[in-house]
N, C-alpha and C positions, 0 to 999 in steps of 0.2 A: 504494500500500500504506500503509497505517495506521501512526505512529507510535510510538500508544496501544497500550499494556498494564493489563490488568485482571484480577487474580486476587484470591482470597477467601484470606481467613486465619480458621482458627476459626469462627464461628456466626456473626457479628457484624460481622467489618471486608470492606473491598473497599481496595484499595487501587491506585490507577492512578498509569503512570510514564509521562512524556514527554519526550524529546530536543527543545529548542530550539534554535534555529543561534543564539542571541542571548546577551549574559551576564546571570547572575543580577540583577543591578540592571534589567537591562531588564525581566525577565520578572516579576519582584515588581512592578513601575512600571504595568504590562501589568496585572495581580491590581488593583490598588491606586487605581488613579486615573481615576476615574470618565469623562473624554470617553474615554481607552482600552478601558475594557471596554465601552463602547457602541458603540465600532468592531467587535470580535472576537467577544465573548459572544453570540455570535446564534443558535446549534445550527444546524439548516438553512436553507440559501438560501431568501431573501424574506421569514425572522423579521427582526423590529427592536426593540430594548429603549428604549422610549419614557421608560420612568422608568430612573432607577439613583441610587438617596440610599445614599451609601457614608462612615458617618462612622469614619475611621479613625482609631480610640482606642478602647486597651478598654472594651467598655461601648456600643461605637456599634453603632448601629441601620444594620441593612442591609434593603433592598428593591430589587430587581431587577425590571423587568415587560416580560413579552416579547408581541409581537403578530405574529401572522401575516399569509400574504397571502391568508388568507379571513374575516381579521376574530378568528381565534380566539385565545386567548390564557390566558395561570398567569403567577403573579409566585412570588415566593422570599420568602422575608424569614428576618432571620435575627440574631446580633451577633456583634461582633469578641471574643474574650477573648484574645489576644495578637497581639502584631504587632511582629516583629525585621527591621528593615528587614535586610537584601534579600535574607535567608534563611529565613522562617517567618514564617504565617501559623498562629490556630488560630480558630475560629470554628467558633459553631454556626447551623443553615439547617434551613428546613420550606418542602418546597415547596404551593401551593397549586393543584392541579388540579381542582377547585376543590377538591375534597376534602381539608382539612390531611396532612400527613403528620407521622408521629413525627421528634423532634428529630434529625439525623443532623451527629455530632461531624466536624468536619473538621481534619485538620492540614496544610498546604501545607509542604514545603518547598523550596526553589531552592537546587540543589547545582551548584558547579562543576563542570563536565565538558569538560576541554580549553579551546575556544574558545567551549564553548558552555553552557548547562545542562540538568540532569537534573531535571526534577520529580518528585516523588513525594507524592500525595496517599492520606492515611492516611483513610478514612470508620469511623467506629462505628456503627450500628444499634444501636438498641433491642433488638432480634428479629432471631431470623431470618428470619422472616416477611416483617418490612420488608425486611431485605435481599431476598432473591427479587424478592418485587415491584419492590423498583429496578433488579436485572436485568435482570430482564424487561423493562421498560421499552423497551429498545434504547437508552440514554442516551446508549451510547459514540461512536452516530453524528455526533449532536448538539454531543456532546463534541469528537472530531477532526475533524470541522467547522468550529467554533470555534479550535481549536489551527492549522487549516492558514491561517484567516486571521488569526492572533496570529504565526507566524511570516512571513507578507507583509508584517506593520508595518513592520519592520526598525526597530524602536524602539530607541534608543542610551541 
């Protein structure tokens, strides 16, 4: 069963939450530090993210690039505009299928929770339009795909 939680606020936001078994300094570290997200970040079994240029300071340039195992592949890009270690991230991200997509506002945060933490990601759309279409998508598969091997790190 799925971790991930995804509900819609208003015309505009989506917002997803997740239980980690690990504490917030791991799981920001996990977000943040580029040989880790090339472990995790993968959506489904057999992607691999070939590239990931993650410069963390506001103002740095992100690019993510994922490859499947028929050869096919979208990258991200995107930049930092905050970053509070080991509770908040905010950044914004376009993904490229190849077709750009409108800018979608992201806020991360890593909240204590017992022994472990609660993430909660806050997204903005432009549209609502845009939003749908990301729904639509099936992202979240991708998404807790990635989450259930973010939690086999066991990243301290």
């Amino acid at each position: 069963m799925s971790k991930l939680t995804i509900k819609t606020e208003g015309d505009l936001h989506v917002v997803v939450r997740r239980q980690f078994n690990a504490p917030p300094q791991a799981v920001y570290r996990a977000h943040t530090e580029s040989a880790l997200i090339q472990k995790w970040m993968l959506g489904p079994d057999g992607w691999t993210m070939p590239v990931c240029i993650n410069e963390l300071r506001p103002g740095g340039k992100i690019r993510f690039e994922w490859k499947g195992p028929d050869g096919s592949g979208f990258h991200l890009t995107g930049e930092y505009l905050e970053l509070q270690p080991y509770s908040r991230i905010v950044h914004v991200e376009r993904m490229h299928l190849p077709d750009t997509t409108p800018d979608n506002h992201v806020e991360t945060r890593f909240d204590p929770d017992g022994s472990g933490t609660l993430m909660i990601m806050r997204m903005t759309l432009p549209d609502a339009e845009t939003r749908s279409m990301m729904l639509a998508s099936g992202m979240e598969h991708g998404m807790e795909a990635s989450y259930v091997r973010l939690d086999a790190l066991a990243i301290e």
